[in-house]
C-alpha positions, 0 to 999 in steps of 0.5 A: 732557827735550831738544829743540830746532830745527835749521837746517831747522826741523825738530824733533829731540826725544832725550829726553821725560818728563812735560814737553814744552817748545816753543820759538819754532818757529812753523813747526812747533810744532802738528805737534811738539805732535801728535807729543808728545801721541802719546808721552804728555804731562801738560801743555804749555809753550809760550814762543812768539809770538802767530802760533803761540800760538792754534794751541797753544791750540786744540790743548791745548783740543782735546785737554783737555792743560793748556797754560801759555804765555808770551809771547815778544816779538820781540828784547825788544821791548815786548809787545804783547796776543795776539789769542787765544780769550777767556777764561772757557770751560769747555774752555780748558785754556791758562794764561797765566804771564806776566801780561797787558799792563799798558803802556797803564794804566802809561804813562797814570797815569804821563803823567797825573802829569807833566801832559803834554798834548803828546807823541810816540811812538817805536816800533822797527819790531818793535813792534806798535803796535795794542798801545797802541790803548787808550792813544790813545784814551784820551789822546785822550778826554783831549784830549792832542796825541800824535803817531806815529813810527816807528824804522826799523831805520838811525836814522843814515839816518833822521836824515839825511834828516830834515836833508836833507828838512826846513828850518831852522824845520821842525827847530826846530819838530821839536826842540821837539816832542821834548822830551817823547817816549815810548819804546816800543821795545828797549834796544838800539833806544833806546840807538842811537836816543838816541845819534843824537839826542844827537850831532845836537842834536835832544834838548835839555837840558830834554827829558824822555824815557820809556822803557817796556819790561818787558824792561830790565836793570840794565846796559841802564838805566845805559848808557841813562842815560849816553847821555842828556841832559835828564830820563829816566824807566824803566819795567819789570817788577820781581820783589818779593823775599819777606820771608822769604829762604828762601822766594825759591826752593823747594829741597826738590822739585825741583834748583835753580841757587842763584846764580839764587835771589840777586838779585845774582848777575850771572846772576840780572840778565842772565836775561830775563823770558821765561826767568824765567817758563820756570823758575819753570813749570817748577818749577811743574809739577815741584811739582805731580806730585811730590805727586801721583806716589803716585796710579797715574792720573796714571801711565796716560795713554794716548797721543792723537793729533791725526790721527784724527778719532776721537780722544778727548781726555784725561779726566784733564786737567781734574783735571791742570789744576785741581791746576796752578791751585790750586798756587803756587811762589816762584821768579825771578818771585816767586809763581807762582799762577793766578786762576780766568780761568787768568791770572797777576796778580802783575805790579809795574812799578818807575818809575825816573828821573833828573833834569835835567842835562847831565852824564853819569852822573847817579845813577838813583832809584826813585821809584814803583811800580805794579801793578793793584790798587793803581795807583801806589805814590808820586808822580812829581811833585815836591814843592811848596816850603813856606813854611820860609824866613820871617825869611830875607834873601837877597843877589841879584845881577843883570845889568842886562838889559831886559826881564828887570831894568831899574832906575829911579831915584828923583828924592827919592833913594830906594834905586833900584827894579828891575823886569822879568820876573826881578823879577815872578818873585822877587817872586811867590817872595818872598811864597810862600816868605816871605823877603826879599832884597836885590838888586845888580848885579855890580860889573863888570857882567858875567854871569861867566866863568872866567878863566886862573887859574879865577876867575870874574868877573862874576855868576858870580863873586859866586856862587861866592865865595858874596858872593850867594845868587842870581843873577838876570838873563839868563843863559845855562845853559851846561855850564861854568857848570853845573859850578860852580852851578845851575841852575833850568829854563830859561824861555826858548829862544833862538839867535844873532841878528844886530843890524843898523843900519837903512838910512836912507831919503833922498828924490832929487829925481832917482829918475825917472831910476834905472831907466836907467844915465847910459850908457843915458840918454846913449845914448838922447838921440844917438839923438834927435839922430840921428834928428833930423839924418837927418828933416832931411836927408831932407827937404832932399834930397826936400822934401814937397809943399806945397799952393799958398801954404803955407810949407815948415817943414823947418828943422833944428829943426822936424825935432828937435822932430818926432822929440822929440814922438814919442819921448814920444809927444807927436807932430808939428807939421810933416808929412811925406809923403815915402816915405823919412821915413815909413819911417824914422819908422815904425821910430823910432815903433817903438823908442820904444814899446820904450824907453817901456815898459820905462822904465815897468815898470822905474819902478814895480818901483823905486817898489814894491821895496826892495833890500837890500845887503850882506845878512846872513842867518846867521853864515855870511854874517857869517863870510864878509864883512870890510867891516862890523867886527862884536863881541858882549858881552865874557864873554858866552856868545856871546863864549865860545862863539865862542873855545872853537871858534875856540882848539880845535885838535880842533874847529876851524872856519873859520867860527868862527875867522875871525869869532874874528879879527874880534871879538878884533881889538885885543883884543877892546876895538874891536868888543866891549862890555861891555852889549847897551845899549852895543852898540845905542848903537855899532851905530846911530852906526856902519854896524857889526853886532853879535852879540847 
C-alpha cells in the first residue's frame, strides 16, 4: 500500500491492499475515502486534524467501515481536544488511537504542587486555546491570578515593541509577572521564545517556567535547558517499556524495524508521537487479519460506494471492529488496546526538571509521573528539612548591614548582640533544625571579591577558605560569586539607586523680589523716574486750571509721588485735567496692571514651587555630569559591575567607562568607601553623590 498527495492536492493512490492509509489532506480526504471504499477496504486509518476528522468519522459510521484515527497537531504543537460526534452510540464505528487530551488534569496538579497562585500563559499562534478552557475555569474556582499571552510568529518583533511601547516601571512589573510562566507551545516556538527573553533580561534567575507538550524530544529537552536560566520544568508523553524486553515489539506476524524497537536508538528518539501511533496501528491491524485470514467472509467484502443513495453499509464491519477492540499489540507507544467507549487509556506524562541556577547546562531529573488512574507518581515539592543538625555549631560570618544585621553593644561588657532581619531568619532556622552558631563579622568588613591572583576577600573569602560555614548579611547573588558558593533563593530584588544629599532650605529676607531679575527691577524704577520728569514737564508747559483761591502743587515731587502711587495702585493726591497728562496716564495706568500682574502670578508660582537643580534621575545623567564626584563601596557588587563593563574591551560603554574614571579617580580611595554607613556620613558633609 502507497499512496500520498501532490502539489495540487490531489490523491494519487498506486497500490491498496487490505488498508488504506489517509494522510493530512484535508481538502480531499472524504473523496479519497469514497474512492477506497469502492476498491474494497477493511478499516480505515486516518492521521488527520480535527477540521477533516468529523467528515471521516461520519463516513466510516455511515458505511459501518472501522475508522482508527490519530490526531495530528499542527507543527508539534500541544493538542487540543476534537470537537467530534460523542461517543458511546451503537453505529460509531471510529477508534480513537491516540488517548485523549489529559493537559488541562496534568498541568492543574501539577500548579497545585508548586503552590502557584499567580501565573501567565504563553501560547504560539498555532495552539488552540479553547483546549484548556476547562483548566481556566477550574483555577479560577481556585481563586489563581492567571493571565493570557499570545506568541506571535516574529517574537524579536513582539519583544521590541513591548520595549518600545512599555515605560521603565510597566517592564519591571512585566519582569515580575514572568517569573512564573506556563508554556504551551512548540519546542521550536519555546526555544526561540526563551532565547529572547534570556538576551533581553525579562526572564530572571529565579523564574520558574513550564513547558507543557507531549510532542518533546530528548535533543529538544537539552537545547531548551541550555537556552534557559532560572527553574524549568518539562512535561511530556512518556512510552513505559515492558518488563520483559521480548514483549516491546511483536515479531512473529508481521516485518518490523528492529532499530525502532530499541529505545536508544537514535531513530526511535527523533520519531514523533503521531508516527509512533501510526505504526503501532498498523501493526495492530496487521495482527488482527492475520488470525483471521482462514475465515472466507473476511475475504468477500463487496465494494461500497458513498455516492448512491441506495448503498448499503458493510455487514461485515461491526464483527471487524469488534475483533479490532478485543485485540492488543506491544509496540512504540507500549500496549495498543481499546476501552469499550473505543478509546485508548494507556497514556503516562514523565515531569522532568531543573533546578535553580545561572549556569547553563544544568543536569535534567525525572521527578514524577502521571497518568489518569493513578494521578501524580511522586512529589514536585521539595522535601522539608528535618531536624538532623542537634548538637551542631555553625561559624557565621557577616556584613554589618542595616536593616539586615546591626550589632549593639553592651555597657557591663557582655559579648556584643546582633539583630535584624538576617538575624530574625537564622534564629527562626537555629530552633527548627536545632543547631547553634556563632556569628562574626569579616575581618575586612567586606562582602568579598576575586582578586588578581584569585583569592577572595571579604565574606567571600571567609567562605571559601572554609574558616565560616555561613554567611549571612546583604549580599548580592552574582554569576562569579555563584561559581564559587552558594546560594539560597533570593528574598529580596532591588536596582541601583542614587543617594543624594538633601538641599537645605534657607529663609531670604529678600524673596519678594525673586520673580524678577535686578535688571528687570532696574528697569521698571527708570521707568517711574521717567514718567514722573514727563507728568512734570506737562504740567509745567500747560499747567491745569485751578479753581479761584487754589494753590498749584505741580511741583517735580508731587509729580513722582503721583506716577509712585498709581504704579502700586495706590492713586494720587494731585490732579490732573489737561488733555496731554491724561493720555499719558492712561497708558502708564495701563503698563502697570501688566507688570502687577505678572509680578503676583510669578510671586505665588515661586512661593508654591520647588526647583531642583542639577537633577539626577538614573545613571545615565549621573554618567553624563563631572561637576559632583560620585563613588560606591569598594568590592561591592556595583564596584564590580561598574569595572567589568568599563575594562571589557568586548562590551565596552561609554556610560560605564566614564563613570569607572570617576570612581576610580585616585584609585578608587577618593570617592569610594569601604561601608554604606561611611558613605552616608561623607555624602551629607559633602554636596557629593554616592552609588548605593
Amino acid at each position: 500500500m502507497r499512496g500520498g498527495c501532490d502539489a495540487q492536492g490531489h490523491w494519487c493512490c498506486h497500490r491498496c491492499f487490505l488498508l488504506a492509509w489517509v494522510f493530512n489532506c484535508v481538502c480531499v480526504c472524504v473523496c479519497v475515502s469514497c474512492e477506497l471504499m469502492n476498491r474494497g477496504i477493511l478499516a480505515l486509518i486516518s492521521s488527520v486534524g480535527c477540521m477533516s476528522a468529523g467528515s471521516l468519522q461520519t463516513l466510516a459510521d455511515a458505511m459501518h467501515i472501522p475508522h482508527l484515527f490519530i490526531q495530528r497537531a499542527p507543527a508539534g504543537t500541544p493538542r487540543s481536544s476534537c470537537p467530534l460526534v460523542s461517543r458511546g452510540r451503537q453505529d460509531d464505528y471510529t477508534l480513537f488511537v491516540r488517548p485523549p487530551v489529559y493537559l488541562n488534569d496534568v498541568i492543574l496538579q501539577v500548579v497545585n504542587e508548586y503552590s502557584w497562585q499567580k501565573f501567565i500563559i504563553f501560547y504560539d499562534q498555532e495552539y488552540d486555546i479553547r483546549g484548556i478552557q476547562d483548566f481556566l475555569d477550574k483555577t479560577s474556582q481556585q481563586g489563581m491570578d492567571v493571565s493570557l499571552q499570545k506568541v506571535e510568529s516574529n517574537i524579536n518583533m513582539m519583544i521590541t515593541s513591548m520595549f518600545r511601547t512599555m515605560r521603565v516601571e510597566e517592564l519591571h512589573r512585566y519582569r515580575d509577572t514572568l517569573r512564573r510562566a506556563v508554556l504551551f507551545m512548540s519546542p521550536v516556538t519555546a526555544k526561540a521564545f526563551i532565547t529572547e527573553v534570556v538576551e533581553t533580561n525579562l526572564m530572571a534567575f529565579d523564574c520558574h517556567w513550564i513547558i507543557i507538550n507531549e510532542e518533546i524530544s530528548d535533543q529538544d529537552v537539552q537545547e531548551l535547558v541550555m537556552k534557559s536560566i532560572g527553574r524549568l520544568t518539562l512535561i511530556r508523553q512518556t512510552f513505559p517499556l515492558p518488563q520483559n524486553t521480548s514483549q516491546r515489539c511483536v515479531k512473529h506476524n508481521h516485518r518490523i524495524n528492529t532499530s525502532l524497537c530499541d529505545p536508544k536508538d537514535p531513530k526511535a528518539q527523533t520519531l514523533e508521537i503521531t508516527n509512533r501511533y501510526i505504526y503501532d496501528t498498523v501493526l495492530l491491524l496487521a495482527n488482527t487479519f492475520h488470525r483471521k485470514l482462514e475465515d472466507r467472509k473476511w475475504h468477500s467484502m463487496a465494494s461500497l460506494t458513498c455516492i448512491r443513495k441506495n448503498s448499503k453499509p458493510w455487514q461485515g464491519g461491526r464483527p471487524m471492529l469488534d475483533n479490532v477492540k478485543k485485540s492488543g499489540v506491544s509496540g512504540l507507544t507500549g500496549f495498543l488496546e481499546f476501552t469499550d467507549n473505543g478509546t485508548n487509556p494507556n497514556i503516562y506524562f514523565e515531569i522532568l526538571g531543573t533546578n535553580y541556577g545561572e549556569d547553563r547546562g544544568r543536569g535534567v531529573s525525572k521527578l514524577a509521573t502521571w497518568d489518569p488512574v493513578h494521578g501524580l507518581n511522586g512529589t514536585l515539592t521539595d522535601r522539608k528539612l528535618e531536624n538532623n543538625m542537634r548538637g551542631v555549631v555553625l561559624r557565621v560570618v557577616t556584613v554589618l548591614e542595616e536593616p539586615f544585621v546591626m550589632v549593639s553593644e553592651n555597657v557591663l561588657g557582655k559579648p556584643k548582640k546582633y539583630q535584624g532581619y538576617s538575624i530574625d531568619v537564622l534564629d527562626s532556622l537555629s530552633n527548627y533544625l536545632g543547631f547553634k552558631y556563632e556569628i562574626y563579622v569579616a575581618p575586612d568588613h567586606k562582602y568579598g571579591s576575586q582578586q588578581s591572583d584569585g583569592v577572595w576577600n571579604g565574606l567571600m573569602g571567609e567562605l571559601v577558605a572554609k574558616r565560616a560555614d555561613v554567611g549571612l548579611s546583604a549580599l548580592t547573588i552574582t554569576p562569579e560569586r555563584e561559581s564559587a558558593v552558594d546560594f539560597t533563593t533570593r528574598y529580596m530584588d532591588y536596582s541601583v539607586g542614587v543617594l543624594l544629599r538633601k538641599a537645605e532650605r534657607t529663609v531670604d529676607m529678600f524673596a519678594c523680589l525673586a520673580p524678577f531679575d535686578l535688571s528687570l527691577w532696574a528697569c521698571i524704577a527708570g521707568t517711574v523716574l521717567l514718567v514722573g520728569i514727563l507728568v512734570y514737564l506737562l504740567n509745567w508747559l500747560n499747567p491745569p486750571r485751578l479753581p479761584m483761591g487754589a494753590v498749584s502743587s505741580t511741583t517735580f515731587y508731587n509729580s513722582m509721588w503721583f506716577v509712585y502711587g498709581s504704579f502700586v495702585q495706590q492713586g494720587g493726591e494731585v490732579p490732573y485735567t489737561t488733555l496731554a497728562t491724561r493720555m499719558m496716564m492712561g497708558v502708564w495706568w495701563l503698563f502697570a496692571l501688566i507688570v502687577i500682574s505678572s509680578y503676583t502670578a510669578n510671586l505665588a508660582a515661586f512661593l508654591t514651587i520647588t526647583r531642583i537643580e542639577n537633577s539626577i534621575q538614573s545613571l545615565q545623567d549621573l554618567s553624563k555630569q563631572t561637576e559632583l564626584p560620585y563613588g560606591t563601596v569598594l568590592d561591592s557588587a556595583v564596584y564590580e559591575q561598574v569595572r567589568s563593563k568599563a575594562m571589557n574591551p568586548f562590551e565596552r560603554d561609554p556610560m560605564y567607562s566614564q563613570m569607572w574614571r570617576m570612581i576610580n579617580r585616585t584609585g578608587g580611595a577618593e570617592n569610594n568607601v569601604d561601608e554604606s554607613k561611611e558613605g552616608i556620613r561623607k555624602d551629607s558633609r559633602s554636596p557629593g553623590r554616592g552609588l548605593n
